[in-house]
N, CA, C and O atoms as CSV, one atom per row, in Angstrom:
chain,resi,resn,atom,element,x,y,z
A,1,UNK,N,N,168.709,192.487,260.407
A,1,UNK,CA,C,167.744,191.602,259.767
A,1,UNK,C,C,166.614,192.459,259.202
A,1,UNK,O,O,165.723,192.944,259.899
A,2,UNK,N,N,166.726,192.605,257.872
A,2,UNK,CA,C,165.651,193.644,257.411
A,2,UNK,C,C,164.201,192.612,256.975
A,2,UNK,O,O,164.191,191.521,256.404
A,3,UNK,N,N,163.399,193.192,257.337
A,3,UNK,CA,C,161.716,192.781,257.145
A,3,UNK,C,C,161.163,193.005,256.041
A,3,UNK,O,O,160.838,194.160,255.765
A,4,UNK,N,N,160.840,191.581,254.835
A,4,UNK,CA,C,160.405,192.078,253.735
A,4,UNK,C,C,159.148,192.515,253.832
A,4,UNK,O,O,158.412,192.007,254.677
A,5,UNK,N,N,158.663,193.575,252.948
A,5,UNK,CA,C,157.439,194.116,252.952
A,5,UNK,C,C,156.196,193.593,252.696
A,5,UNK,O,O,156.022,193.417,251.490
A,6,UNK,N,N,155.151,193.241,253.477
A,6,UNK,CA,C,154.235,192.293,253.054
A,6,UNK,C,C,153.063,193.126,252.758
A,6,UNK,O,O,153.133,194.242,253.274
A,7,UNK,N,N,151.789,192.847,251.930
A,7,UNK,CA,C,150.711,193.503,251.948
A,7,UNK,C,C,150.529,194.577,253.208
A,7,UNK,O,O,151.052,194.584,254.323
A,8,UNK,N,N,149.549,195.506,252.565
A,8,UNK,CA,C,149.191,196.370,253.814
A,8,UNK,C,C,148.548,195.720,254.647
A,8,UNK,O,O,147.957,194.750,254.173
A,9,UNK,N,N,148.372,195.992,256.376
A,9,UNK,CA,C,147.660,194.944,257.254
A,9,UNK,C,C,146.040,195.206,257.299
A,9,UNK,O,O,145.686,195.974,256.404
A,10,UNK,N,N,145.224,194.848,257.946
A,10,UNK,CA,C,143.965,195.464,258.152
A,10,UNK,C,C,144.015,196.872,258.983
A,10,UNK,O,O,144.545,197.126,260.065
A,11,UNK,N,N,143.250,197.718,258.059
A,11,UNK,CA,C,143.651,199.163,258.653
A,11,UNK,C,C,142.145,199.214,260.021
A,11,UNK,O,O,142.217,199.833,261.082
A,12,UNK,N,N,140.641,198.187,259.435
A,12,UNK,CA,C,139.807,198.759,260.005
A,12,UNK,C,C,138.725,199.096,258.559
A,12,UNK,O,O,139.043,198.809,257.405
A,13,UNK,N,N,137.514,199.712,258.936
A,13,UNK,CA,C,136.659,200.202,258.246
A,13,UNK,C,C,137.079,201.461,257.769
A,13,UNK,O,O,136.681,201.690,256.627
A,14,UNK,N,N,137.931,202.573,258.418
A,14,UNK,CA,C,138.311,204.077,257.761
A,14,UNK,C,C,139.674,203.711,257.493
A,14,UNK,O,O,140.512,203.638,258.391
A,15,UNK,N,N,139.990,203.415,255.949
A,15,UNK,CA,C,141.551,203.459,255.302
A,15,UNK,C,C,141.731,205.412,255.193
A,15,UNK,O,O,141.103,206.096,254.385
A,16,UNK,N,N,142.545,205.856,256.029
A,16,UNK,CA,C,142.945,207.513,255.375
A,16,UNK,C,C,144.384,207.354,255.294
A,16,UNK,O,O,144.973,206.283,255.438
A,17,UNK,N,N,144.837,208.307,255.091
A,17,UNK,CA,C,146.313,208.735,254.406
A,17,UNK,C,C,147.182,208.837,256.154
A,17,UNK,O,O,148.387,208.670,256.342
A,18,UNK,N,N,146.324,209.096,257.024
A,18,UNK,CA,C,147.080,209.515,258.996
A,18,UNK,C,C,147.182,207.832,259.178
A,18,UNK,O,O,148.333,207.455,259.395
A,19,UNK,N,N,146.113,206.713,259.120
A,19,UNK,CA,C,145.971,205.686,259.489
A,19,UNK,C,C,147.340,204.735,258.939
A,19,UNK,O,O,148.314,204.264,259.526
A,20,UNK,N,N,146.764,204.714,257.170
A,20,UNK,CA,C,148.123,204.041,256.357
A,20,UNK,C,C,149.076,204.486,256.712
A,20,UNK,O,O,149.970,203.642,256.670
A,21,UNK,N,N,149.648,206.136,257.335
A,21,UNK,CA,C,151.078,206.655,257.656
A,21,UNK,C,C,151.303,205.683,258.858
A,21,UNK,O,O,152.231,204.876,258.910
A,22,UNK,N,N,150.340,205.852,259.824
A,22,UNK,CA,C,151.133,205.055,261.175
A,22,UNK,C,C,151.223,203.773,261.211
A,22,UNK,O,O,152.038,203.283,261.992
A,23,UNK,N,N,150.479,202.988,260.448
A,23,UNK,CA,C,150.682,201.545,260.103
A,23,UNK,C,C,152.221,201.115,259.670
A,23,UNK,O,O,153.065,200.354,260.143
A,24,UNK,N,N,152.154,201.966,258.565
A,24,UNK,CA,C,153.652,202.211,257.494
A,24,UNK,C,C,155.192,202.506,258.756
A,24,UNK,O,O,156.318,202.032,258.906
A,25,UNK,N,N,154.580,203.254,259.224
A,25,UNK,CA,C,155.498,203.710,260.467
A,25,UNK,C,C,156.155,202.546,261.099
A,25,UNK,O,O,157.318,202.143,261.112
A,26,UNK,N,N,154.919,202.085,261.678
A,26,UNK,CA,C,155.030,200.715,262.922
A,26,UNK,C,C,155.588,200.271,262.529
A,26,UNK,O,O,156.727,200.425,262.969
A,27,UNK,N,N,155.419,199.151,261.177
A,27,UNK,CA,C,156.132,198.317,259.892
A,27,UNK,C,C,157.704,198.646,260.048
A,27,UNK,O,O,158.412,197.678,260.325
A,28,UNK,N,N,158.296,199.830,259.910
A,28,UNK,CA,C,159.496,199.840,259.736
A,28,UNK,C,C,160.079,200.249,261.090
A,28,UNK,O,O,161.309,200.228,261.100
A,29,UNK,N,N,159.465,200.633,262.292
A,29,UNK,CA,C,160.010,200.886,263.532
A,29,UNK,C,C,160.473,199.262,263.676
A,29,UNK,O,O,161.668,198.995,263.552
A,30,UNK,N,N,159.340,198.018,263.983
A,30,UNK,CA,C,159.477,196.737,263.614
A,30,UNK,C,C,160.123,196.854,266.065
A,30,UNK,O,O,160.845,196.003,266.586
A,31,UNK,N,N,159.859,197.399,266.402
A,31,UNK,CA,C,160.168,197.471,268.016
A,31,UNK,C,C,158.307,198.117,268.451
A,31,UNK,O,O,157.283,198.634,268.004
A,32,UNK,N,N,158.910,197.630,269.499
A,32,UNK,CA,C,157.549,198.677,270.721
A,32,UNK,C,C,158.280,200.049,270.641
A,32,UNK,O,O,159.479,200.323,270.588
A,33,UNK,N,N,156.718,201.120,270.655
A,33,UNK,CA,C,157.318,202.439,271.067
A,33,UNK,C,C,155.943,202.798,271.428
A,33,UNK,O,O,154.816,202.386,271.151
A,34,UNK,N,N,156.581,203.945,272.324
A,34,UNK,CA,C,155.452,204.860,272.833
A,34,UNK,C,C,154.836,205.957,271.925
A,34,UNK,O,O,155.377,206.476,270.949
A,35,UNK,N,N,154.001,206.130,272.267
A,35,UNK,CA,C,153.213,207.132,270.910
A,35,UNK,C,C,153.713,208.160,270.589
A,35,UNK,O,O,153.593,208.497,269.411
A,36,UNK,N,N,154.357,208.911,271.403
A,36,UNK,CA,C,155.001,209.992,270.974
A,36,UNK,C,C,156.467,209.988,270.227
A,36,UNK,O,O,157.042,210.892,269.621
A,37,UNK,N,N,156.838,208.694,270.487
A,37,UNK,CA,C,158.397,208.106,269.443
A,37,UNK,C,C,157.750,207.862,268.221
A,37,UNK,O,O,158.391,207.948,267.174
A,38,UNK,N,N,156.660,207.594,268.225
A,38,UNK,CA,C,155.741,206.998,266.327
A,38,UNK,C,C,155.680,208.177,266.145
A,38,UNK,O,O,156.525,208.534,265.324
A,39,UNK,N,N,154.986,209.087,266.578
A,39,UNK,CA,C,154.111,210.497,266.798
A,39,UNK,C,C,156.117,211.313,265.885
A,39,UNK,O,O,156.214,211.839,264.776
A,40,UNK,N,N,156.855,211.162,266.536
A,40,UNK,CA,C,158.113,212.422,266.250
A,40,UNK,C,C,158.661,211.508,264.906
A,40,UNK,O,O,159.283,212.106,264.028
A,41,UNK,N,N,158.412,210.066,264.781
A,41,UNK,CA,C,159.326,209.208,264.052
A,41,UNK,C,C,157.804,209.899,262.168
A,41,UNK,O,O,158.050,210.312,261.035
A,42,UNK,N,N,156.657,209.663,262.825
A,42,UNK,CA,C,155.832,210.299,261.283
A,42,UNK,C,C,155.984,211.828,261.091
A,42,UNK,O,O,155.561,212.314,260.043
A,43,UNK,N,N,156.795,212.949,262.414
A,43,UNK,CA,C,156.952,214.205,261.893
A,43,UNK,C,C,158.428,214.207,260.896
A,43,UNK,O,O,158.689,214.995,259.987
A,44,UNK,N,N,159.436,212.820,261.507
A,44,UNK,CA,C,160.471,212.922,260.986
A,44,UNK,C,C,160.034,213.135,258.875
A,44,UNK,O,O,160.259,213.932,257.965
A,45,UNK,N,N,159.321,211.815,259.104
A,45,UNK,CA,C,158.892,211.385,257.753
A,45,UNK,C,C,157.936,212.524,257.089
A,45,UNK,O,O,157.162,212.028,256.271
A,46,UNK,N,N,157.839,213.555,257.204
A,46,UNK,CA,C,157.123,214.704,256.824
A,46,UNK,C,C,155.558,214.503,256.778
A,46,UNK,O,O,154.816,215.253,256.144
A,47,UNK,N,N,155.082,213.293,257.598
A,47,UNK,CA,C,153.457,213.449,257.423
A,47,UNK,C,C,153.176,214.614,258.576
A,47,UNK,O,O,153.857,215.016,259.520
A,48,UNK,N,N,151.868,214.969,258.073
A,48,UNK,CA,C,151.169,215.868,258.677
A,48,UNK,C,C,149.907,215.318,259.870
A,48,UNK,O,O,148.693,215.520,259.843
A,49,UNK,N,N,150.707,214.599,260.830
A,49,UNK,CA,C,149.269,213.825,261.280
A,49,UNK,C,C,149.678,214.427,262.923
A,49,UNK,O,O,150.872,214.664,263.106
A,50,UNK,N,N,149.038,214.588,263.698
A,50,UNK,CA,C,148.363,215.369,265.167
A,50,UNK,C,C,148.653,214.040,265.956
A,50,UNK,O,O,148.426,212.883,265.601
A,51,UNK,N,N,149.300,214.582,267.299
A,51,UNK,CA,C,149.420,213.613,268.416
A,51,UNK,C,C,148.107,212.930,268.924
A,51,UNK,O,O,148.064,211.801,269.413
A,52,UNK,N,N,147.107,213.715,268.752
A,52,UNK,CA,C,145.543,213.182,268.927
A,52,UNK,C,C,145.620,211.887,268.244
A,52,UNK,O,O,145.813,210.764,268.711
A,53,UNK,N,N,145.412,212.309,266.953
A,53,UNK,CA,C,145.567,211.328,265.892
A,53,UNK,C,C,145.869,210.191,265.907
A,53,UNK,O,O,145.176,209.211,265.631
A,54,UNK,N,N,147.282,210.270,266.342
A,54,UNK,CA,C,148.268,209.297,266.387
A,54,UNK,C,C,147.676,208.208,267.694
A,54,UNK,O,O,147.835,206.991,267.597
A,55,UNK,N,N,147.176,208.671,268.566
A,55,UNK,CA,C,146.395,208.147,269.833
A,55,UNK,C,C,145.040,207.671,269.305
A,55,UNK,O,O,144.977,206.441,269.307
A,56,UNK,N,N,144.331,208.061,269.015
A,56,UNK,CA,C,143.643,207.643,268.104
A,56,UNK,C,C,143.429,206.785,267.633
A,56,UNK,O,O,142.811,205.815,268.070
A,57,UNK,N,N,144.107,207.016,266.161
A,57,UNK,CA,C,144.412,205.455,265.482
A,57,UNK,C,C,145.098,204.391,266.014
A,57,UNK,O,O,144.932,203.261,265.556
A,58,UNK,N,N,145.967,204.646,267.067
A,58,UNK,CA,C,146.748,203.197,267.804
A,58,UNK,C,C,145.266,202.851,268.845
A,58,UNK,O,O,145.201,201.634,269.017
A,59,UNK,N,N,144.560,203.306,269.275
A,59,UNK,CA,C,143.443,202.700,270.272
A,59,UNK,C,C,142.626,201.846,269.134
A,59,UNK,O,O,142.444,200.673,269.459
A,60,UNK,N,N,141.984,202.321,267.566
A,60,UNK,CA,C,141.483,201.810,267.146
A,60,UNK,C,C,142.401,200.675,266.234
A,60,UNK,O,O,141.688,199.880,265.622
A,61,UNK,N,N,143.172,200.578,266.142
A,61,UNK,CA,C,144.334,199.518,265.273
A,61,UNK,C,C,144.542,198.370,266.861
A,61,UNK,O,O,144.447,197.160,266.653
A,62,UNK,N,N,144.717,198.680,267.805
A,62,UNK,CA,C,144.726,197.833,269.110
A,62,UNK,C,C,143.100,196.974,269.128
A,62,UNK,O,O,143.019,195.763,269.333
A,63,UNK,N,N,141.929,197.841,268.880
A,63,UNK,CA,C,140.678,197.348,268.939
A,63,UNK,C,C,140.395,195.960,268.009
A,63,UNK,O,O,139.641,195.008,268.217
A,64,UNK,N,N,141.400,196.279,266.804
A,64,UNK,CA,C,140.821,195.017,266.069
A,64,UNK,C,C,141.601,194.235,265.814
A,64,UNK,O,O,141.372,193.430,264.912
A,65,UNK,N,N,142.832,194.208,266.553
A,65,UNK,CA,C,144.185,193.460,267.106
A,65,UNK,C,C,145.554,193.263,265.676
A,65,UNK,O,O,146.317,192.407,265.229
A,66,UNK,N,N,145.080,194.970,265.403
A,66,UNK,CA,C,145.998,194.784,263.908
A,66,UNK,C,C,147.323,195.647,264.447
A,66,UNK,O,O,148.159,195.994,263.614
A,67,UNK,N,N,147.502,195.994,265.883
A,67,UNK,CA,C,148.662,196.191,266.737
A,67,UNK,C,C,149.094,195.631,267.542
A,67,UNK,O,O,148.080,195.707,268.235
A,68,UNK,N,N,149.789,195.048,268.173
A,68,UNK,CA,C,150.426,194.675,269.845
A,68,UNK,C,C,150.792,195.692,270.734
A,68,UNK,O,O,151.603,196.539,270.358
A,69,UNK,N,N,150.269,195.736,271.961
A,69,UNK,CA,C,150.024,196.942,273.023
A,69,UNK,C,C,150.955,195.808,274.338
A,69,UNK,O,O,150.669,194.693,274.775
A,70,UNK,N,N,152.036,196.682,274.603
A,70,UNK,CA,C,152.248,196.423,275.853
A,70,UNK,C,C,152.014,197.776,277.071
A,70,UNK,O,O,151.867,198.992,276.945
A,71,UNK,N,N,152.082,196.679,278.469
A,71,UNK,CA,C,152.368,198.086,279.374
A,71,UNK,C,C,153.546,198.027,280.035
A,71,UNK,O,O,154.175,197.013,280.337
A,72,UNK,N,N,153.828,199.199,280.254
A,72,UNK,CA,C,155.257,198.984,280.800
A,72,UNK,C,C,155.136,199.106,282.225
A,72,UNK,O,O,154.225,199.687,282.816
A,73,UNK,N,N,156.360,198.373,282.857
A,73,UNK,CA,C,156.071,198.304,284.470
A,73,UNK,C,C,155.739,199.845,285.149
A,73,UNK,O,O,155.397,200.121,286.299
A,74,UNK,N,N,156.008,200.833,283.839
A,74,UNK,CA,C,155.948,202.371,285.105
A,74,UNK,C,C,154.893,203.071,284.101
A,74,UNK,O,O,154.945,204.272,283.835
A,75,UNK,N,N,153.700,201.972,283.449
A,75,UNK,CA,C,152.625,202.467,282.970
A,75,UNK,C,C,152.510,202.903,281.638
A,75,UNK,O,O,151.423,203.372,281.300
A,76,UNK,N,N,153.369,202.842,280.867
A,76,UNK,CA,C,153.545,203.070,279.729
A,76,UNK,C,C,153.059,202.307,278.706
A,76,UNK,O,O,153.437,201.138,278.778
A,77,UNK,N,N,152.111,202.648,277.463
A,77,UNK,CA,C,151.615,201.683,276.649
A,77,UNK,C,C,152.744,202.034,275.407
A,77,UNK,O,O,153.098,203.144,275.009
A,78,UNK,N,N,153.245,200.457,274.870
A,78,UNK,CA,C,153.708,201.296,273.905
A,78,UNK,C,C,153.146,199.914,272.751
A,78,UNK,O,O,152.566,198.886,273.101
A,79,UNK,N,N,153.539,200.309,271.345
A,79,UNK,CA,C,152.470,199.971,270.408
A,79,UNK,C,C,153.832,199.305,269.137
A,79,UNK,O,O,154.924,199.646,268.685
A,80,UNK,N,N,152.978,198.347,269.043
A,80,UNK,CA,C,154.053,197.420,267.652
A,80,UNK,C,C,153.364,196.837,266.545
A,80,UNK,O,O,152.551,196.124,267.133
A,81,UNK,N,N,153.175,196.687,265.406
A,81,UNK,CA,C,152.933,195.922,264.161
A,81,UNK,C,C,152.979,194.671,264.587
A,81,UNK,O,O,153.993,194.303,265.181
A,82,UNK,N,N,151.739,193.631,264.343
A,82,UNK,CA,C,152.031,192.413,264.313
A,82,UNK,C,C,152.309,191.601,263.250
A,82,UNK,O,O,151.811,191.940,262.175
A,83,UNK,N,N,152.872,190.772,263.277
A,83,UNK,CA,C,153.185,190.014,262.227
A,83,UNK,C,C,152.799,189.384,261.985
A,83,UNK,O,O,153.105,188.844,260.921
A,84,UNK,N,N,151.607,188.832,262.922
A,84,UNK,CA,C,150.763,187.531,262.455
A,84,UNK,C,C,149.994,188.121,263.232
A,84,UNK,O,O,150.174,188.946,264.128
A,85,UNK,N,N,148.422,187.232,262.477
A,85,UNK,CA,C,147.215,187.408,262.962
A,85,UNK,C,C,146.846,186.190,264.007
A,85,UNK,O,O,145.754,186.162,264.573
A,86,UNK,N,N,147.421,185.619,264.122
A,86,UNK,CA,C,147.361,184.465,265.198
A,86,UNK,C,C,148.103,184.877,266.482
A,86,UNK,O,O,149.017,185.701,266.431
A,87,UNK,N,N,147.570,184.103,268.034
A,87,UNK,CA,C,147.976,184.523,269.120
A,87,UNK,C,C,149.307,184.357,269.203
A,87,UNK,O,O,149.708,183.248,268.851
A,88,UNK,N,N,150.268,185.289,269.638
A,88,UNK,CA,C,151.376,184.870,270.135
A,88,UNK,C,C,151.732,185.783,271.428
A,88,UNK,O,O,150.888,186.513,271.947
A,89,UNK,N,N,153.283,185.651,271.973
A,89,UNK,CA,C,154.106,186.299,272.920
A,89,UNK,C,C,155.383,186.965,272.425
A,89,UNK,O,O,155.540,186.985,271.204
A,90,UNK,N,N,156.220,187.455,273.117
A,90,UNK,CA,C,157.234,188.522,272.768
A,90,UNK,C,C,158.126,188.116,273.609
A,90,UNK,O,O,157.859,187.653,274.718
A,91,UNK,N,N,159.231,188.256,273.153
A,91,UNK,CA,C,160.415,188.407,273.465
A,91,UNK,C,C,161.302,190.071,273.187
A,91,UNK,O,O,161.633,190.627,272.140
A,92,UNK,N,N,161.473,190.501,274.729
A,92,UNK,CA,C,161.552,192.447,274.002
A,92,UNK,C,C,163.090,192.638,275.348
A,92,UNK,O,O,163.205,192.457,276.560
A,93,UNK,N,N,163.767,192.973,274.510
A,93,UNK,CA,C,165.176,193.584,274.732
A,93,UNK,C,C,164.685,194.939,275.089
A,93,UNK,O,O,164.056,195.780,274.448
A,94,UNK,N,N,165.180,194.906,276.362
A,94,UNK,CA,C,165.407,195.761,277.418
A,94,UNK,C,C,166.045,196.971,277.641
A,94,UNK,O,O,165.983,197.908,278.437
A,95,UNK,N,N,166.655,196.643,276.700
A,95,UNK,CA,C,168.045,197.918,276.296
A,95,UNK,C,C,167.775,198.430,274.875
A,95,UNK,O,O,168.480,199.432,274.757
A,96,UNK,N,N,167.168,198.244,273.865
A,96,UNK,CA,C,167.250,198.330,272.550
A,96,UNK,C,C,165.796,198.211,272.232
A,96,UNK,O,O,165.484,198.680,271.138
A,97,UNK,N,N,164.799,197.666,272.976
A,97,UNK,CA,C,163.489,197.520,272.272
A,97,UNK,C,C,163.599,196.582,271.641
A,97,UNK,O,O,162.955,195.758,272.291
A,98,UNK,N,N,164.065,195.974,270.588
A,98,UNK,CA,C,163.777,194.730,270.018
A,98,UNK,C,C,163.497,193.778,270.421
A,98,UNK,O,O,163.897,193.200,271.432
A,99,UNK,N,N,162.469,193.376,269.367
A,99,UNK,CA,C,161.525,192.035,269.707
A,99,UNK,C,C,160.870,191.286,268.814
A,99,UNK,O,O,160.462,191.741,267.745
A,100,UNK,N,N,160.679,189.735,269.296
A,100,UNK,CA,C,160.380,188.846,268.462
A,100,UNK,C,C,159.087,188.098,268.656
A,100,UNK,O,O,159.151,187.152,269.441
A,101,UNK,N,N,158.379,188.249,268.309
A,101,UNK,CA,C,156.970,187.211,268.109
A,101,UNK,C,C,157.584,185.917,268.362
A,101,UNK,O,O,158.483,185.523,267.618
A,102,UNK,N,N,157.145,185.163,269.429
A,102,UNK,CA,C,157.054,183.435,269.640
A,102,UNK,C,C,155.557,183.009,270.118
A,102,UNK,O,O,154.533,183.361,270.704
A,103,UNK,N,N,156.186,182.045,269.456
A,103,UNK,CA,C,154.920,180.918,270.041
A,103,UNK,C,C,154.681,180.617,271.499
A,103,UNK,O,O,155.493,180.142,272.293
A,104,UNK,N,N,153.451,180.967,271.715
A,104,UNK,CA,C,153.080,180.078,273.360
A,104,UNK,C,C,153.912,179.405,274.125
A,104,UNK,O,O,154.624,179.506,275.125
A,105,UNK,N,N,153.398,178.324,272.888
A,105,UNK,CA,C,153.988,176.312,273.531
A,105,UNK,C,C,152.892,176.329,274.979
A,105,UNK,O,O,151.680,176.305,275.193
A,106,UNK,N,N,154.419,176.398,275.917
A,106,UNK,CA,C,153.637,175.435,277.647
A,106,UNK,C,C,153.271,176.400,277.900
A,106,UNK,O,O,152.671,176.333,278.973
A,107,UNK,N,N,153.284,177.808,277.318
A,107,UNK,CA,C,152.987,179.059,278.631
A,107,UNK,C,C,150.938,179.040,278.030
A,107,UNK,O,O,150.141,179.761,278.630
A,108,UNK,N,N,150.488,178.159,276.896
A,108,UNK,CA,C,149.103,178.020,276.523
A,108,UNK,C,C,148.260,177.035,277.800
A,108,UNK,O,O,147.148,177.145,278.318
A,109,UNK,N,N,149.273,176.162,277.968
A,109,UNK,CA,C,148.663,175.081,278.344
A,109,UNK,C,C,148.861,175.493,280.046
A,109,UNK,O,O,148.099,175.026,280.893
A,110,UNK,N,N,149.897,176.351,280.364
A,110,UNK,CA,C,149.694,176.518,281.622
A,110,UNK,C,C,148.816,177.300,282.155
A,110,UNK,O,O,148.338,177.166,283.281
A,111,UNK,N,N,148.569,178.140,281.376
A,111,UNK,CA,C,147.131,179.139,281.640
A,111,UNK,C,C,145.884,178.251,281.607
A,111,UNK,O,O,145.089,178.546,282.500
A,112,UNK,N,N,145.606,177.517,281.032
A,112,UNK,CA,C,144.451,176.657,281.356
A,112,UNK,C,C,144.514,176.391,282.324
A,112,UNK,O,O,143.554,176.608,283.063
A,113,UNK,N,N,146.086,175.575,282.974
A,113,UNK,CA,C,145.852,174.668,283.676
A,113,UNK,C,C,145.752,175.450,284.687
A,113,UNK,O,O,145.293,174.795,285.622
A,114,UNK,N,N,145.975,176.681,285.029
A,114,UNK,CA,C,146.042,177.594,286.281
A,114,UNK,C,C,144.830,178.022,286.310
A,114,UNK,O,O,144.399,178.015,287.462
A,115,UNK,N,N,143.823,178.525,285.271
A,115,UNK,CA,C,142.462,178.804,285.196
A,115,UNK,C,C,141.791,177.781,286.004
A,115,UNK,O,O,141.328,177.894,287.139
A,116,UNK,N,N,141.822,176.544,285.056
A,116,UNK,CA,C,140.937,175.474,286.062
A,116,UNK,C,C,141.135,175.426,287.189
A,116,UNK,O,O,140.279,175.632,288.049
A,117,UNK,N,N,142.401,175.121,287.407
A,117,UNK,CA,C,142.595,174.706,288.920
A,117,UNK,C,C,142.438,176.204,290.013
A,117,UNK,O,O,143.163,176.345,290.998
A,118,UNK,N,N,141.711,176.896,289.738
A,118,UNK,CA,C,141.304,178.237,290.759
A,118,UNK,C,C,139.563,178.473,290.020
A,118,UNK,O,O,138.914,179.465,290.351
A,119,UNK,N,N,138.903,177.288,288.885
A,119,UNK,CA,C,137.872,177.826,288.852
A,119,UNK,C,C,137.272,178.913,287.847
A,119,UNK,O,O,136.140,179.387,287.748
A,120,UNK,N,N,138.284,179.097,287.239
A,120,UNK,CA,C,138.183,180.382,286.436
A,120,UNK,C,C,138.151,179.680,284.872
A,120,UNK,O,O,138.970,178.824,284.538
A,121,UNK,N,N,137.120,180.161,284.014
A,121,UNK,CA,C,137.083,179.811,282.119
A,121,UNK,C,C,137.890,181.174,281.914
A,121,UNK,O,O,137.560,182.317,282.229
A,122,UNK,N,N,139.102,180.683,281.259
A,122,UNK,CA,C,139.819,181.600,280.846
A,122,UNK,C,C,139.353,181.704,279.573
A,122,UNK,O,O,138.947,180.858,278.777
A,123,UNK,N,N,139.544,183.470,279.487
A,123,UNK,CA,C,139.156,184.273,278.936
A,123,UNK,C,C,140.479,184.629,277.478
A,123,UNK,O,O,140.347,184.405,276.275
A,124,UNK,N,N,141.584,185.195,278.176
A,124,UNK,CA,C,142.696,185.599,277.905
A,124,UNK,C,C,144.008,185.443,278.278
A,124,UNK,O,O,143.930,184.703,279.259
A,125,UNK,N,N,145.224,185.705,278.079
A,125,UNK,CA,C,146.053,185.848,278.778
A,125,UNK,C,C,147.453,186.352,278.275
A,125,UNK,O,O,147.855,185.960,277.180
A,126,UNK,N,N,148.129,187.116,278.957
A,126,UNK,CA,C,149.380,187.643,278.214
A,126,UNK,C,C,150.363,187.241,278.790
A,126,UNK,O,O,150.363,187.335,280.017
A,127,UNK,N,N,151.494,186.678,278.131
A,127,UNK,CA,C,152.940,186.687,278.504
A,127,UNK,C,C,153.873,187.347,277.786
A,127,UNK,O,O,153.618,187.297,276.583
A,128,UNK,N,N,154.988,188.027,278.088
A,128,UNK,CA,C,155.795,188.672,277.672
A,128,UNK,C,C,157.000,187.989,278.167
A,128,UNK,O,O,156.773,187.250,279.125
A,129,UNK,N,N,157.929,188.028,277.863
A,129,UNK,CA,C,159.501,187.753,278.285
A,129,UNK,C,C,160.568,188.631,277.713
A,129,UNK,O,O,160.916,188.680,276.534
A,130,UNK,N,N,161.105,189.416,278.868
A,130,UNK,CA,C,162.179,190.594,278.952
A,130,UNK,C,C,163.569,189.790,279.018
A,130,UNK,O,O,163.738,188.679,279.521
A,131,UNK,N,N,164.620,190.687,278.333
A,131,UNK,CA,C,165.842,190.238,278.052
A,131,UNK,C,C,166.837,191.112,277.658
A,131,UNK,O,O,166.687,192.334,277.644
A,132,UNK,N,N,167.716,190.608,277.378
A,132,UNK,CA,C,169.099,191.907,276.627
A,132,UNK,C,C,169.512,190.911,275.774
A,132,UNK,O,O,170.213,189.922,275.987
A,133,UNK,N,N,168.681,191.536,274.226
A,133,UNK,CA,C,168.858,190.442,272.826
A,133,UNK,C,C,170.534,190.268,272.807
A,133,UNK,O,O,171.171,190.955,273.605
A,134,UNK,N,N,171.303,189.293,271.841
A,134,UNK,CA,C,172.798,189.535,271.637
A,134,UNK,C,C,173.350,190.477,271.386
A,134,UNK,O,O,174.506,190.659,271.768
A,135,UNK,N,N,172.447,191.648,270.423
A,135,UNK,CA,C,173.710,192.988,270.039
A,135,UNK,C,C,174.134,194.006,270.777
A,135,UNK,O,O,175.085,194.783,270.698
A,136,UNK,N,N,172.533,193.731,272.102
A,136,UNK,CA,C,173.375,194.680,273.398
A,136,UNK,C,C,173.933,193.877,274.229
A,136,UNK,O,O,174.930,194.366,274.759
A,137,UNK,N,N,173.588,192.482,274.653
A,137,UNK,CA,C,174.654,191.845,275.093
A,137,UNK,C,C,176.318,192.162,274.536
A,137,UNK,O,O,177.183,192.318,275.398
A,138,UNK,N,N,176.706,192.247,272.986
A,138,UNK,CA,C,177.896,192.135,272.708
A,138,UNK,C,C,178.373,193.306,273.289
A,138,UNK,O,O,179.399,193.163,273.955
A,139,UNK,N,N,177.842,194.576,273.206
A,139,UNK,CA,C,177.866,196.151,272.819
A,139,UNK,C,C,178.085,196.225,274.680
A,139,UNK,O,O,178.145,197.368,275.136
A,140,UNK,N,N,178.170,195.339,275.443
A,140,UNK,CA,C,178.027,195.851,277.128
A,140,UNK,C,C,179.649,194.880,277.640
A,140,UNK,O,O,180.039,194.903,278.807
């Protein structure tokens, strides 16, 4: 399923040539990865941009929520293009990385309802949902 190309996303206040590369990057990785898979995937692509860098710009692209940051259960942040500027959740294959932006739905309304009922004005909240999409299902 190839991803048509949409406008560039919000880069932030500093547009440079390292920033637009890893944006561009994310865009066509179109999975979570860890910085150093973006980091080897922009040496593949012949940019000239520094593992610093690359850390860097994913902390400040996370800051103004023009990335999706997960952690992984053994601590690992890894970093994805969003597709929308509105809240959503993930659906991320386990075996392959792939993943899909969904909607909330009940998992919105249950966070309220778990906030209130312990007292708490929710603030935030993340859900994720892990899986093995169909093509590694078929492929096993």
């Amino acid at each position: 399923m190839s991803q048509q190309k949409q406008p560039m996303p919000k880069l932030g206040p500093r547009t440079t040539r390292q920033r637009t590369a890893v944006v561009e990057t994310l865009r066509d990785l179109d999975r979570f990865a860890p910085v150093k898979a973006i980091h080897a995937e922009l040496e593949a692509r012949g940019e000239k941009v520094g593992l610093t860098t690359v850390y860097r710009t994913l902390q400040s692209l996370a800051e103004i929520d023009a990335v999706d940051v997960l952690q992984t259960p053994e601590g690992e942040t890894l970093y994805r293009h969003c597709l929308t500027d509105h809240h959503h959740h993930h659906l991320v294959c386990t075996v392959c990385g792939r993943t899909v932006e969904v909607e909330g739905g009940p998992v919105e309304k249950w966070a309220e309802l778990v906030a209130a009922r312990y007292g708490f004005d929710l603030v935030a909240h993340d859900a994720e949902v892990y899986g093995v999409c169909r093509a590694c299902q078929a492929q096993a």
